[in-house]
VOGU-3710 file (C-alpha; in Angstrom, 3 decimals, decimal comma):
1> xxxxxxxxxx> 14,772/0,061/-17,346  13,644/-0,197/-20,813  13,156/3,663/-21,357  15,369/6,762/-20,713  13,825/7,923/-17,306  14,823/8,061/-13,714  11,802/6,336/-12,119  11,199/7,282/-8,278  7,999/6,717/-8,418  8,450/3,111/-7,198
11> xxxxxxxxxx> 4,975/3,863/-4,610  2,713/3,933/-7,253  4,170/0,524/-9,319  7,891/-0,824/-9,860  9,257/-2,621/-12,515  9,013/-5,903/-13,217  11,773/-7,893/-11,859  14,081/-10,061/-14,605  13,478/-13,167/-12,562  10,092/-12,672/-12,235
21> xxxxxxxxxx> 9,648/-11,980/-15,819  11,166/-15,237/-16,674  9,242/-17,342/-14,365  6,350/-16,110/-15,617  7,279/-16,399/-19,103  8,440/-20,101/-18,708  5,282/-20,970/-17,119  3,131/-19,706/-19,701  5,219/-21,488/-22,187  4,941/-24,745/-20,620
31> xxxxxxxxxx> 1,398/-25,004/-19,347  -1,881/-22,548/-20,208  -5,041/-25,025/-18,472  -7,482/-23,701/-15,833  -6,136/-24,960/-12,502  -9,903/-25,898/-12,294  -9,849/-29,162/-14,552  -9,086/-32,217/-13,763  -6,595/-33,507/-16,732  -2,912/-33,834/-16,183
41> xxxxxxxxxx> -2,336/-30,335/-17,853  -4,923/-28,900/-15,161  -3,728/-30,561/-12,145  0,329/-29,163/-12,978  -1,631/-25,321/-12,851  -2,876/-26,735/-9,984  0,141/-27,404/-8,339  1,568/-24,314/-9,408  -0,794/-21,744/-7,718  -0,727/-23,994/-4,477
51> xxxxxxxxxx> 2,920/-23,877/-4,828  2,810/-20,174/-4,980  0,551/-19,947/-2,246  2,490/-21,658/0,255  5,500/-19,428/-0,675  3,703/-16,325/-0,012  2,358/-17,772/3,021  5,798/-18,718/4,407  6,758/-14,999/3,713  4,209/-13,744/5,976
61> xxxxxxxxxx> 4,410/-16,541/9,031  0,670/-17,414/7,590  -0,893/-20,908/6,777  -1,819/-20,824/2,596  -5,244/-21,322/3,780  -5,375/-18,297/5,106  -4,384/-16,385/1,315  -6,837/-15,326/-0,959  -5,397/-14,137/-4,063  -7,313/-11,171/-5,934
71> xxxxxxxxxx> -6,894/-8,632/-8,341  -4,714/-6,089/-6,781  -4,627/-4,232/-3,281  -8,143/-1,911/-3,848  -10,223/-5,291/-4,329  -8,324/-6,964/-0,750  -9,280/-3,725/0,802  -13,171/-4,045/-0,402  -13,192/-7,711/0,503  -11,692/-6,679/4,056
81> xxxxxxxxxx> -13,894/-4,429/4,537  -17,202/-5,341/2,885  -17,006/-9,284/3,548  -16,475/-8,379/7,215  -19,425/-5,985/7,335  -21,861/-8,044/5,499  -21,124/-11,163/7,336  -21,448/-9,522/10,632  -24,796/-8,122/9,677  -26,155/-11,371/7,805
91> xxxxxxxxxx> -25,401/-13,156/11,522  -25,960/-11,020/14,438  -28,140/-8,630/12,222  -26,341/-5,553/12,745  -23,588/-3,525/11,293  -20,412/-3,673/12,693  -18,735/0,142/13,675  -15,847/0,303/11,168  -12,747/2,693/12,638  -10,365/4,023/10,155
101> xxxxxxxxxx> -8,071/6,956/9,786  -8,442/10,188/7,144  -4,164/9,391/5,861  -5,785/5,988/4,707  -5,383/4,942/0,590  -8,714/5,223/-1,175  -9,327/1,717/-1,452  -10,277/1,632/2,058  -11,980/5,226/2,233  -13,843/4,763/-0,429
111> xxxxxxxxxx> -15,050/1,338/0,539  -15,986/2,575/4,131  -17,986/5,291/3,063  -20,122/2,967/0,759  -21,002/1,784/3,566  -21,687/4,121/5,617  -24,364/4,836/2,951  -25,943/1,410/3,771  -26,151/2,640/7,245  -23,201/1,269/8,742
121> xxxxxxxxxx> -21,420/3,702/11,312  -17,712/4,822/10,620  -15,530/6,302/12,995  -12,310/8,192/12,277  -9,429/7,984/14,511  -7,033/11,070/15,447  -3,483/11,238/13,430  -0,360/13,147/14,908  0,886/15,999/12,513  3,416/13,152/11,237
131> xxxxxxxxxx> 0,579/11,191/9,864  0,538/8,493/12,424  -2,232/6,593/14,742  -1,449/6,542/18,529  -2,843/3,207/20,605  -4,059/5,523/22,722  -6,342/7,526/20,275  -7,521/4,352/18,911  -8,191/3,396/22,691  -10,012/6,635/23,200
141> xxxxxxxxxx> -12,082/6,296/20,498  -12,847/2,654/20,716  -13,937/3,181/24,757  -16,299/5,505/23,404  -17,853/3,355/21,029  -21,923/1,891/21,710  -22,250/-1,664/22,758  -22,953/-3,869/20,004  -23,514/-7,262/18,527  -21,140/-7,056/16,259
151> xxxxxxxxxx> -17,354/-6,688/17,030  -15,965/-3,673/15,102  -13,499/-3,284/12,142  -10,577/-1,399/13,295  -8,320/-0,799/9,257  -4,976/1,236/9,741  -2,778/0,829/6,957  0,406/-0,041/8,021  2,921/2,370/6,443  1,457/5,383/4,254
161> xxxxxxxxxx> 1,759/5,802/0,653  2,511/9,050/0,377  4,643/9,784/3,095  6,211/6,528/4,747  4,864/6,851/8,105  4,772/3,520/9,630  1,944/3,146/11,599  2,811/0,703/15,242  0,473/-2,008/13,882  1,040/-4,777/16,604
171> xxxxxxxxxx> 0,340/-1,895/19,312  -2,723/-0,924/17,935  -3,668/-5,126/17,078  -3,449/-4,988/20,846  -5,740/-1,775/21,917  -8,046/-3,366/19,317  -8,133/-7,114/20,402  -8,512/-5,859/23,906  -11,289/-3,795/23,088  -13,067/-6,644/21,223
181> xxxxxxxxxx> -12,350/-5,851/18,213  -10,986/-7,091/14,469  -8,030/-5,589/12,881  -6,961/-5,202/8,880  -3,459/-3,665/7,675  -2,727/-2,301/4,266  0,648/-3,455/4,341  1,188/-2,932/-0,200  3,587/0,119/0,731  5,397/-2,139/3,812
191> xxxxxxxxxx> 5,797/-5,529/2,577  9,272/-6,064/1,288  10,366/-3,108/3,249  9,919/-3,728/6,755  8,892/-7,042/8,341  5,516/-8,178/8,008  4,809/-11,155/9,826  1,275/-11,623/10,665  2,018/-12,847/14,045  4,063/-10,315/15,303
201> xxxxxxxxxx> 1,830/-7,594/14,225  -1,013/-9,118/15,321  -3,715/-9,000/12,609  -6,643/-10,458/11,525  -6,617/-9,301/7,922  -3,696/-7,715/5,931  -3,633/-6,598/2,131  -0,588/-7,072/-0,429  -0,377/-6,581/-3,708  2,456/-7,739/-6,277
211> xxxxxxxxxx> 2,973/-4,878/-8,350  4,859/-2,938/-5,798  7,240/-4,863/-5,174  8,679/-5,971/-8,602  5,844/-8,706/-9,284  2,868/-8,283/-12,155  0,154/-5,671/-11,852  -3,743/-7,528/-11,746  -2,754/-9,928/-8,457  -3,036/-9,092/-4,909
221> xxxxxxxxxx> -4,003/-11,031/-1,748  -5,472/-10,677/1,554  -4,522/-12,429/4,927  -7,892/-14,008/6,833  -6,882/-15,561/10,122  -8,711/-18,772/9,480  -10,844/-18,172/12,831  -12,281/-15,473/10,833  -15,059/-15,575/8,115  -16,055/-12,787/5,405
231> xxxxxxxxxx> -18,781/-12,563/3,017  -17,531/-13,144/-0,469  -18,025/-10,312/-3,125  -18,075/-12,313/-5,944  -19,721/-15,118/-7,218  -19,916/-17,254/-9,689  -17,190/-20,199/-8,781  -15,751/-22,276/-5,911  -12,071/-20,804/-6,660  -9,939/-19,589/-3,387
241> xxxxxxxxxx> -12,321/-21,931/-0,793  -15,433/-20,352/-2,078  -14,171/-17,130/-1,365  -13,763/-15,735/-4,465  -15,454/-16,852/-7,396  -13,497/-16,918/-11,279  -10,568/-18,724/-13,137  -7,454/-17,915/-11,529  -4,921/-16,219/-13,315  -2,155/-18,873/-12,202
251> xxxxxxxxxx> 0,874/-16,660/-14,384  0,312/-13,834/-11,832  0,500/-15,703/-8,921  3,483/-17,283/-10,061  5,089/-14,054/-10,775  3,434/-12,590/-7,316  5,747/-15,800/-5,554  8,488/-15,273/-6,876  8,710/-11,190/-6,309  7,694/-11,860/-2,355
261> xxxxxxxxxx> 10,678/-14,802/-2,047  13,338/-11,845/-3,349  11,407/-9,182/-1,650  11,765/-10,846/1,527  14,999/-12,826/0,828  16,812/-9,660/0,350  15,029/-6,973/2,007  17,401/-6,404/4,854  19,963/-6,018/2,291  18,422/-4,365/-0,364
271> xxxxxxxxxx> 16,574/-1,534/2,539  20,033/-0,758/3,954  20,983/0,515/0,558  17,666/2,493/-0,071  18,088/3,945/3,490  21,536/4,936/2,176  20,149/6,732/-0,913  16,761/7,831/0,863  19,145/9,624/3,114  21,865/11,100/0,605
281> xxxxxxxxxx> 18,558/12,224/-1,140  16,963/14,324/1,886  20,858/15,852/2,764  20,951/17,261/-0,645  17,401/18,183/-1,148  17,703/20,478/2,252  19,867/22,919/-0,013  16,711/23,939/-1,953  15,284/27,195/-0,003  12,500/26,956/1,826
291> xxxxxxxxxx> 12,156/22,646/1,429  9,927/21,395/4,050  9,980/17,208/5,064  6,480/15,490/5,069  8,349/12,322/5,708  9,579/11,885/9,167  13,522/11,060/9,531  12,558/8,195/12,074  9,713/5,451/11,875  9,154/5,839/8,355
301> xxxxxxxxxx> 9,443/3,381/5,228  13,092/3,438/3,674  12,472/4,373/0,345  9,582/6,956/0,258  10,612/10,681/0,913  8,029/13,439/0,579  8,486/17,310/0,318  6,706/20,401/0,273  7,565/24,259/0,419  7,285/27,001/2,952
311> xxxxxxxxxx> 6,286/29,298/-0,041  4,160/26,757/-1,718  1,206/29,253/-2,308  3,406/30,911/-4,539  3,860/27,583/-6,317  2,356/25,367/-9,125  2,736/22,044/-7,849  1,517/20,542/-11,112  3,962/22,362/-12,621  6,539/21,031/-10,550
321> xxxxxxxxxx> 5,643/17,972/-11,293  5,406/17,917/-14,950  8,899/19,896/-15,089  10,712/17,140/-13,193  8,857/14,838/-15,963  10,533/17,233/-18,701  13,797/16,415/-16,941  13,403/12,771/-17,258  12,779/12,270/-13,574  9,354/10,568/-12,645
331> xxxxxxxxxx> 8,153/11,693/-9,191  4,441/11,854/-8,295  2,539/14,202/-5,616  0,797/11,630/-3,889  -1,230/8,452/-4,558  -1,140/7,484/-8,518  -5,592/6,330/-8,174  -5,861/9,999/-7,800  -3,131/11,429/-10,356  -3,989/13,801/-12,710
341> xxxxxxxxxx> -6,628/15,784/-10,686  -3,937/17,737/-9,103  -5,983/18,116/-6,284  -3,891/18,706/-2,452  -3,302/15,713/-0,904  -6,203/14,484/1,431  -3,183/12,682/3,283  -1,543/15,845/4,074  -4,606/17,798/4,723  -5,766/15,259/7,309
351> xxxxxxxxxx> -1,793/15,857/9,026  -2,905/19,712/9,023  -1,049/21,023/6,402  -2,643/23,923/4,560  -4,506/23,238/1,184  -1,297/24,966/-0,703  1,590/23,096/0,514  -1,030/19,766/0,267  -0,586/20,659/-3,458  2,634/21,177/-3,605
361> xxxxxxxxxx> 4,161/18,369/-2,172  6,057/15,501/-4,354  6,935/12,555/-3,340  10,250/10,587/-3,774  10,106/6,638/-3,960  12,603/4,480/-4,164  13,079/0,598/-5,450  16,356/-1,603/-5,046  17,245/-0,689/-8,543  17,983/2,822/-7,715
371> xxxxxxxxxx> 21,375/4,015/-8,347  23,369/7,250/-6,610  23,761/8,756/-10,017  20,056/8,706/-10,207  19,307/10,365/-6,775  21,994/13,597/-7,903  20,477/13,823/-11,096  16,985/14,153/-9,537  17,645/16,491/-7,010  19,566/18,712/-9,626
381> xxxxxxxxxx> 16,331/18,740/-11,059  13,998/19,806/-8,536  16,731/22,142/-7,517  16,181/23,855/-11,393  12,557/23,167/-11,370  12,217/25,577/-7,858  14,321/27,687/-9,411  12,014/28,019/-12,615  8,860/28,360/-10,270  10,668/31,457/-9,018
391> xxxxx> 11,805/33,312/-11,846  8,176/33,236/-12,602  6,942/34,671/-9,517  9,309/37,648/-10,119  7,786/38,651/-13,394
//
């Protein structure tokens, strides 16, 4: 890493890796045209995005028709979301019942209740106190649903951002198909991590994005089953099948290829490691009194460990966080879209913690360029950083 700081903050972006640096450096030295024109130095960009798309879509068991690149995760999520619900109403003339979950990022919250102010209906399914969606909540709450035209949206992320929980995605792709409905996966925190096949979970949709994994920030993509047809957001171009209108920004896709082959090329590998580190990390981070695990020791992500205290209304969790930053140790309290508001994690809240130790809680991430010396040194910090929060609360 190019600065002095131990980075485990690896949920909210990760550094870019070497090889994808220098891909994307040697393509923008050899070729710069619009993959749109038709000259020789067009049709090589050409062949480079397709080239990335097919690599992407041999990662996830998908057919490159099926990718449409965007700009990041948040815009996948809106396309998901809003191209399914405007294209169901535009041609059975209704809205479609969108089902989601209160642990969900923003990008699909946010999205659903925009909707919801158009007058579509959303429905929020149950989560256990470890954060996670049961098929048979989703069942419940999908029986109880009115009949209509349009099939609904069922979006359950498939691993949380904040505290690893992995959600069982192909269980609840079953309740939903079953039920008649459509299913979309955030899978940004989970690709790379755990497998991701579309076909064995079972979705219709599914959202990536590049920067989490070692790839360039500004590219993303989501997974349509080709049976499936959305309403495109924007407009302006025939680019990605006349799904997505604008020039595409062939460098980032190039860089997003490459970061998926290694991601997936050496995940089972690289994850066995982070497991190792994730887990040398929790043993030593139980010596701090009073530590509480948000993150569950079984069915969560590898690499993301999040904590909160039994005495957290007696802490500043801002403060915690900025101290560990004084340390040289980068650790966040939940998702980076909503950093620096400091506000208790809606995640947390909606797994029934209390509002204080919502606000209190930091979260650990890991990348494959973590080292053991790195995990001590950080929970030597935190360890003086507690200790510091209660000094204070003795004066």
């Amino acid at each position: 890493m190019a600065f002095d700081l131990i980075y485990l903050d690896n949920s909210a972006t990760t550094e870019l890796d070497p090889q994808v640096v220098e891909i994307m450096n040697r393509f923008r030295e050899e070729n710069f045209a619009n993959a749109g024109s038709v000259h020789r130095s067009g049709q090589r960009a050409r062949v480079a995005l397709e080239d990335g798309r097919d690599t992407i879509a041999r990662c996830l068991g998908a057919e490159p028709k099926e990718i449409v690149f965007t700009s990041g995760g948040t815009e996948a999520n809106n396309y998901a979301l809003k191209g399914y619900a405007f294209h169901a109403k535009a041609t059975t003339g209704s809205w479609p019942t969108i089902i989601t979950d209160r642990t969900e990022h923003h990008a699909i919250l946010h999205p659903a209740e925009f909707l919801e102010s158009l007058g579509l209906p959303v429905r929020y399914v149950e989560v256990t106190r470890e954060g996670r969606v049961t098929p048979e909540n989703l069942d419940q709450l999908m029986q109880s649903l009115p009949n209509q035209p349009a099939p609904p949206l069922i979006s359950i992320m498939h691993a949380n951002n904040e505290t690893g929980t992995i959600n069982p995605i192909r269980e609840l792709a079953e309740v939903t198909h079953e039920r008649g409905g459509v299913i979309h996966t955030d899978a940004v925190q989970s690709f790379g991590k755990i497998p991701c096949k579309v076909a064995e979970l079972g979705v219709d949709m599914m959202t990536l994005s590049a920067h989490k994994i070692h790839g360039p920030k500004g590219v993303g993509l989501l997974y349509v089953n080709k049976e499936l047809e959305l309403e495109s957001l924007i407009h302006g171009g025939a680019q990605e099948r006349d799904r997505r209108g604008g020039t595409e920004a062939v460098e980032l896709v190039v860089g997003f290829a490459e970061a998926a082959r290694i991601a997936e090329e050496n995940r089972e590998e690289a994850m066995r490691e982070v497991e190792r580190l994730s887990h040398r990390l929790r043993e030593r981070l139980k010596g701090i009194e009073g530590v509480c695990f948000v993150t569950p020791e079984a069915g969560a992500l590898p690499n993301i460990l999040n904590i909160t205290f039994n005495s957290a209304e007696h802490l500043d969790g801002e403060g915690l966080i900025v101290g560990m930053d004084i340390q040289g140790v980068a650790v966040s309290n939940g998702s980076a879209c909503t950093s620096g508001s400091m506000q208790p994690s809606h995640v947390l809240l909606a797994m029934g913690y209390p509002p204080a130790q919502a606000k209190a809680a930091v979260r650990f991430s890991l990348s494959r360029f973590t080292t053991e010396a790195e995990i001590d040194r950080a929970t030597e910090a935190m360890a003086e950083q507690f200790k510091i929060q209660q000094a204070k609360l003795k004066k």
